[in-house]
C-alpha angles and dihedrals in degrees: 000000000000091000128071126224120260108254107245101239114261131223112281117238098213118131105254120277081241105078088268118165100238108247089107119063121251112264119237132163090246085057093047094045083044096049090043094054093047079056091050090051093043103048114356132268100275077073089061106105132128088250101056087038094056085055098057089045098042096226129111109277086229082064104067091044072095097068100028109027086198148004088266093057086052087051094053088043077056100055089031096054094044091047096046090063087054097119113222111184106230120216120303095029095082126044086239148359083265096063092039091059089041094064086036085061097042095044079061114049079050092053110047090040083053084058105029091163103060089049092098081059089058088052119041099019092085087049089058103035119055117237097254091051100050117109108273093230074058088060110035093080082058098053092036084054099053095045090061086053088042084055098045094064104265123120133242099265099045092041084061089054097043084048095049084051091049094051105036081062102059103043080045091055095038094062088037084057092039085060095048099085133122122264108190102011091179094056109100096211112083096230097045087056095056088033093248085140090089105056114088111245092223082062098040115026088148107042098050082046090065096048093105088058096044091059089053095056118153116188106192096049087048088052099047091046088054095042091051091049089053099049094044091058090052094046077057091044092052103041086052078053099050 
């Protein structure tokens, strides 16, 4: 990939605003997100709490109300501060808005798998904050987006459909990867490794018949070939268009 990823802000090393004598680090909202972040991938989000976050910060958990009023502000500096180091090529550092959108897709996948547990933020936060309150760093993957489509010759309108596809996609292939795991790595019997076994083959004649191809899951060439497929039906889209 021809783009690097965006550095996630590190902890200033300041003295405190309060007279402190500089042996703790200075509070900002970027340290507290990032802290918080750092919990998520360590334990999960249910162990996100003020409480667990002042800890790990060793500061007092009242402290940190000024930078997150609540546990839901700390949810959306979560999913703010992971989206905004999703790397979009912007134009001229792809040969075309597919492959722009190709490395988009991959820098993705890498990143949120990167990140698994934030990806139920991913899901369910824009079902529970409206568009226009969403942290602006939330909603800057979505404009640079549509302004490769809107390059690219689709309208607004269309460029809002082609993005809801894209996207859709991706958080789509994202939670079908995150299932594809092994259950038992050290069984010999390819069933026994995914825990097939238990389903009863009268049930489930085609899904323990796909258990060889399951094993052999590749994300990323899944991805690419979706994406493609994808790509190839809005370039239609947009030639009938034209």
């Amino acid at each position: 990939m021809s783009t690097s990823r965006r550095p996630v802000p590190t902890k200033p090393t300041q003295p405190e605003d309060s007279g402190d004598t500089g042996k703790r680090a200075q509070l900002s909202r970027e340290a507290v997100l990032h802290a918080a972040l750092e919990l998520v991938d360590d334990d999960g989000l249910d162990a996100l709490s003020m409480r667990r976050l002042g800890n790990k910060l060793g500061k007092d958990p009242m402290a940190l109300y000024r930078y997150a009023p609540n546990r839901d502000a700390l949810l959306d500096g979560v999913t703010e501060l992971l989206l905004d180091q999703w790397v979009i090529p912007r134009s001229g550092q792809a040969p075309s808005w597919q492959e722009q959108l190709r490395e988009a897709a991959q820098d993705f996948r890498t990143l949120v798998l990167d990140h698994r547990h934030v990806v139920p933020l991913l899901v369910t936060r824009p079902l529970s904050t409206p568009m226009g309150l969403r942290p602006p760093g939330a909603l800057r993957p979505l404009e640079q987006i549509l302004s490769i489509f809107n390059s690219a010759g689709f309208s607004p309108a269309d460029s809002l459909h082609a993005y809801r596809t894209y996207y859709g996609f991706l958080i789509g292939h994202i939670l079908n990867e995150l299932e594809e795991f092994v259950v038992n790595p050290d069984e010999d019997e390819v069933a026994l490794k995914l825990g097939l076994h238990r389903l009863p083959k009268a049930e489930f004649p085609h899904l323990r018949r796909l258990a060889p191809m399951l094993l052999s899951y590749d994300g990323e060439a899944e991805l690419d070939q979706g994406i493609l497929l994808i790509l190839e039906g809005l370039q239609k889209q947009l030639d009938t268009r034209g």
